[in-house]
C-alpha positions as CSV (number, residue, x, y, z in Angstrom):
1,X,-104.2,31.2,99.1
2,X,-101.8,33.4,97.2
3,X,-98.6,31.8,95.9
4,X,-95.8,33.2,94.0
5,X,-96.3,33.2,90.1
6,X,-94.4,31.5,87.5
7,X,-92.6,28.7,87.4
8,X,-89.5,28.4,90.6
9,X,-87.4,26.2,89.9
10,X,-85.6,24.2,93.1
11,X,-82.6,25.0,94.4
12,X,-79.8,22.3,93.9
13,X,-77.9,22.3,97.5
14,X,-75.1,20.1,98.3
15,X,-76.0,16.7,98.5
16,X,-74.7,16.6,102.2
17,X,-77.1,19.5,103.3
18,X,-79.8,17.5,103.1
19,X,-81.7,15.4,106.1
20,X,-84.9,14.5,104.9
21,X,-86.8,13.7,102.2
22,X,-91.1,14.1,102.0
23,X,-93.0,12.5,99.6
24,X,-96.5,12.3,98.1
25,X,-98.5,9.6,98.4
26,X,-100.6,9.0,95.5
27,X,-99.1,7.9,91.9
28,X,-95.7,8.7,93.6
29,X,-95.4,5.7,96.6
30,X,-98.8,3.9,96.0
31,X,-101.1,3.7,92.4
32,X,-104.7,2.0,91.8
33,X,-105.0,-1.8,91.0
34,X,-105.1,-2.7,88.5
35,X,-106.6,1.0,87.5
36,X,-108.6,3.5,88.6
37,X,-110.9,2.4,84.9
38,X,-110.7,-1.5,86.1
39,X,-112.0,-0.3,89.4
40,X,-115.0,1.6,88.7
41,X,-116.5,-1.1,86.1
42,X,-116.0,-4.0,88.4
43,X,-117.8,-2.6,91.2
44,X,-120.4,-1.1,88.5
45,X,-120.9,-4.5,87.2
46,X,-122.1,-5.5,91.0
47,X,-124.8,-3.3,90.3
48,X,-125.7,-4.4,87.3
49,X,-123.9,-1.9,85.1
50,X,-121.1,-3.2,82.6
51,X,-119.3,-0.3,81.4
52,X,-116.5,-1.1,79.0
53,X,-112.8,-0.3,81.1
54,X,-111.3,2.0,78.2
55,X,-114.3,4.2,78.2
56,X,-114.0,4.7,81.7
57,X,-110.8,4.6,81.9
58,X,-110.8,8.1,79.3
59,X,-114.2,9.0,80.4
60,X,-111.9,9.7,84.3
61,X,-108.9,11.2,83.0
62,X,-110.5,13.7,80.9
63,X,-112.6,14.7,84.4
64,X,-109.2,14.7,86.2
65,X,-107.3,16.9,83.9
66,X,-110.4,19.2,84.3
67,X,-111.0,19.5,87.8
68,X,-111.4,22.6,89.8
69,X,-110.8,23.4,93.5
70,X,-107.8,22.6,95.8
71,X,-110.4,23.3,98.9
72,X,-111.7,19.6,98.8
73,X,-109.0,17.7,100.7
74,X,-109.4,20.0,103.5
75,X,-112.2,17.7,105.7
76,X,-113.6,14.3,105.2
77,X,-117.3,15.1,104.1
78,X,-115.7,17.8,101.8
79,X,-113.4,15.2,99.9
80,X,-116.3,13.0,99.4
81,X,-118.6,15.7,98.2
82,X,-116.0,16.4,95.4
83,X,-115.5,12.8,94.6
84,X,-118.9,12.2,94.4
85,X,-119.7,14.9,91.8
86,X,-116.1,14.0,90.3
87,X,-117.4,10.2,89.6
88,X,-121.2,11.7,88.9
89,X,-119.2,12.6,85.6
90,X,-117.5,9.8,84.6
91,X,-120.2,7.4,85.4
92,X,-123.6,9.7,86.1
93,X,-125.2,8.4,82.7
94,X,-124.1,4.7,83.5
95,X,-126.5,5.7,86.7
96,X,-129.8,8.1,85.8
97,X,-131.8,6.6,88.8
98,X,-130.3,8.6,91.7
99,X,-130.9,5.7,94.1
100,X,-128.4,4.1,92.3
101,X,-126.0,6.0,91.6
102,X,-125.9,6.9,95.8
103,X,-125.3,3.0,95.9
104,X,-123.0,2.6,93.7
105,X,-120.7,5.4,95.0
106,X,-120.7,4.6,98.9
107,X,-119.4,1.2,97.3
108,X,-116.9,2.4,94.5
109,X,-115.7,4.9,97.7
110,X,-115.3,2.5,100.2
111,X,-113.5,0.2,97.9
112,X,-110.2,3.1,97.6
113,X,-109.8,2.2,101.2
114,X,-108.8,-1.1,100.8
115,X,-105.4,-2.2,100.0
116,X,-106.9,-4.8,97.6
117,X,-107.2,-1.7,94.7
118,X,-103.6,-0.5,95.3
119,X,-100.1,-1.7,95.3
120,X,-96.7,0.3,95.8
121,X,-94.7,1.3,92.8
122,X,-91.7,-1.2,92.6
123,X,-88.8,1.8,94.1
124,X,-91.3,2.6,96.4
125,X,-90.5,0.7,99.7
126,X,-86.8,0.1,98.4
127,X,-85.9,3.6,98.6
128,X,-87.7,4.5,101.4
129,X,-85.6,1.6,103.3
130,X,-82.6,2.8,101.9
131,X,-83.1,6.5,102.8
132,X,-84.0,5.2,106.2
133,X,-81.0,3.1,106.4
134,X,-78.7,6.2,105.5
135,X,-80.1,8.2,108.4
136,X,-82.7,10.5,106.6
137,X,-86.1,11.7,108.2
138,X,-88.7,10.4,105.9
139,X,-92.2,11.4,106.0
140,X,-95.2,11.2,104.0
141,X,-96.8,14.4,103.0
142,X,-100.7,14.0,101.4
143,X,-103.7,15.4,100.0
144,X,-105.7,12.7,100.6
145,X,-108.3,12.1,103.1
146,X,-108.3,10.1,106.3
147,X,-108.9,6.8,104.3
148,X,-105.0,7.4,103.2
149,X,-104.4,6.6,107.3
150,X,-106.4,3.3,107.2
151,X,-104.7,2.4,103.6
152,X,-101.1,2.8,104.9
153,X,-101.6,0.8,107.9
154,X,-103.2,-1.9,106.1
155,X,-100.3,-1.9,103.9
156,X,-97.1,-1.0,106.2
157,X,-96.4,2.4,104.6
158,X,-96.5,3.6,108.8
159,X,-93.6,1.5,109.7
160,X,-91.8,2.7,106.5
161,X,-91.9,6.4,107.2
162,X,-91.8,8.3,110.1
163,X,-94.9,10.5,109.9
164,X,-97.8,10.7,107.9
165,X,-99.7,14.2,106.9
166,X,-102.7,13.8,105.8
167,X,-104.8,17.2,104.3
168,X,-107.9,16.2,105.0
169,X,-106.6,15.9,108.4
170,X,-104.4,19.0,108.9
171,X,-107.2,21.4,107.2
172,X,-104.5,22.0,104.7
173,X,-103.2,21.5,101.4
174,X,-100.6,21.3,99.0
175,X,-99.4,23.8,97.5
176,X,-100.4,25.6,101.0
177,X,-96.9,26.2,102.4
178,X,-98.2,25.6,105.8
179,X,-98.2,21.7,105.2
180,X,-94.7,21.5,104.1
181,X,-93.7,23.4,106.9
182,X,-95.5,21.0,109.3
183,X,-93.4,18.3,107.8
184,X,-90.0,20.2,108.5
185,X,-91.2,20.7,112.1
186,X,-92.5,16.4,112.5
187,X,-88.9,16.2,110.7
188,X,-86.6,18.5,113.2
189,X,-85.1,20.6,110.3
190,X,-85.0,23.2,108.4
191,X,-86.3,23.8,104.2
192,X,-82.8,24.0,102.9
193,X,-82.0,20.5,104.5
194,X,-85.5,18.6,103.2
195,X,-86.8,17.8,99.5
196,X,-90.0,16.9,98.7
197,X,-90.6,14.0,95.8
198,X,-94.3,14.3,94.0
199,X,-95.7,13.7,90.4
200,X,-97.8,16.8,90.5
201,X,-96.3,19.6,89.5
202,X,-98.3,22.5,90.5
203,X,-99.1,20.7,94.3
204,X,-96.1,18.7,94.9
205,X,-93.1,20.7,93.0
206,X,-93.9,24.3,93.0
207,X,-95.5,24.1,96.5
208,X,-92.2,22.7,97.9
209,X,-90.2,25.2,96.4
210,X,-92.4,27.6,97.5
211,X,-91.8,26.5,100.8
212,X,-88.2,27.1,100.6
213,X,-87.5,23.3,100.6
214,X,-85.8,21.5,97.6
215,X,-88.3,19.5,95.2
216,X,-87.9,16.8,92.7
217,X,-91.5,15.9,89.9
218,X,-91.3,12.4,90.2
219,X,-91.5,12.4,86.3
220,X,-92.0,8.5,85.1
221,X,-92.7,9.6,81.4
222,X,-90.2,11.9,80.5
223,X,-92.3,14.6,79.7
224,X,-91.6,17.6,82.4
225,X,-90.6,21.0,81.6
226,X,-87.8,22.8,81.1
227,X,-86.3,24.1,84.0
228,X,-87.9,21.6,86.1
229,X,-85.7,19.2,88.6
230,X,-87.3,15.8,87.4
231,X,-86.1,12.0,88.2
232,X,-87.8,9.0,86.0
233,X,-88.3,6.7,89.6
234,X,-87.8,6.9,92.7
235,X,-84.8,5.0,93.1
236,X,-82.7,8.5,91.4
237,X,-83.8,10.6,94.6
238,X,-80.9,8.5,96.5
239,X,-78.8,10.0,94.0
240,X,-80.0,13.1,94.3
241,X,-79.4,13.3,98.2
242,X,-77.0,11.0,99.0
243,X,-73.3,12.4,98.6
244,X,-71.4,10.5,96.2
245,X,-67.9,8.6,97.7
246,X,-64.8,10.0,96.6
């Protein structure tokens, strides 16, 4: 997909030209429990493999900083091809019997549907209330795949938001433009009156703006770049869209 080069930055509208707000789903509304680390060795250690948590824990995010491919959200059996070879290097030598390994990931893969292994960041479910409550269209726009669906039912994330896009669903996904406008249309409005909130820059920010729509990094560290329109939590996108009383 081709996508404009550099790095946009969003457009700051008037806070009153704004009618809805999109957000990502993953370490932006929902995060693993206790970790993504904590989770992998305690269904290892069902299988009779005891990993120590901080080397998983490393052993994942160096895989995650280097993955490749945005195609693998696009269908079900795609997704969990790439997660499979994606947890084949974190926990592949834990596993040398192939056997194994196959049972241990059908587990680990099953267990990221239940709503056991996640919980909402705290702002999470206040501010979508409170957008909600001020009239906005709220929507959830994700690359996940369709276990995301069973995950925020199980939870309540459906009654909190209006719609739910899913990429593994749609056959599309972020930064692809096509997904955020697909949002606008569930919404009823245009890209100059929506904003998208995400903690991935490249998929979330830069595919909003992209898009045309307005886009904040959900930035919980303090460490985006310059240029970039970044709030610390959730709670500072009311702020952002709400317009303040004279």
């Amino acid at each position: 997909m081709e996508r404009k080069t550099g790095r946009p930055t969003a457009r700051v509208r008037p806070p009153s030209s704004y009618r809805a707000v999109f957000f990502d789903a993953g370490n932006t509304l929902l995060r693993a429990h206790p970790s993504v680390g904590h989770i992998y060795t305690r269904v290892a250690r069902k299988h009779g493999v005891r990993p120590r948590v901080k080397e998983v824990e490393a052993s994942f995010l160096e895989a995650w900083k280097t993955r490749h491919g945005v195609e693998y959200l696009k269908s079900d059996r795609a997704e969990k091809a790439w997660w499979q070879k994606m947890v084949q290097r974190v926990m592949g030598r834990h596993f040398p019997a192939a056997a194994k390994f196959h049972r241990y990931f059908e587990d680990l893969y099953g267990q990221f549907a239940h709503p056991a292994h996640w919980r909402y960041f705290d702002d999470a479910l206040p501010t979508l209330r409170a957008l909600r409550g001020q009239g906005f269209r709220v929507g959830v726009v994700s690359n996940w795949d369709t276990r995301l669906v069973t995950l925020a039912e199980r939870m309540g994330l459906t009654k909190e938001v209006e719609f739910l896009l899913v990429s593994s669903i749609e056959g599309m996904v972020k930064p692809d433009r096509r997904l955020f406008h697909k949002a606008l249309k569930h919404a009823d409005v245009r890209p100059h009156e929506a904003v998208h909130v995400g903690d991935s820059l490249h998929e979330d920010y830069h595919g909003a703006v992209n898009a045309g729509l307005a886009a904040l990094l959900l930035d919980r560290h303090d460490a985006a770049p310059a240029g970039i329109q970044a709030v610390r939590s959730l709670s500072e996108v009311l702020d952002f869209v709400v317009p303040k009383q004279k």
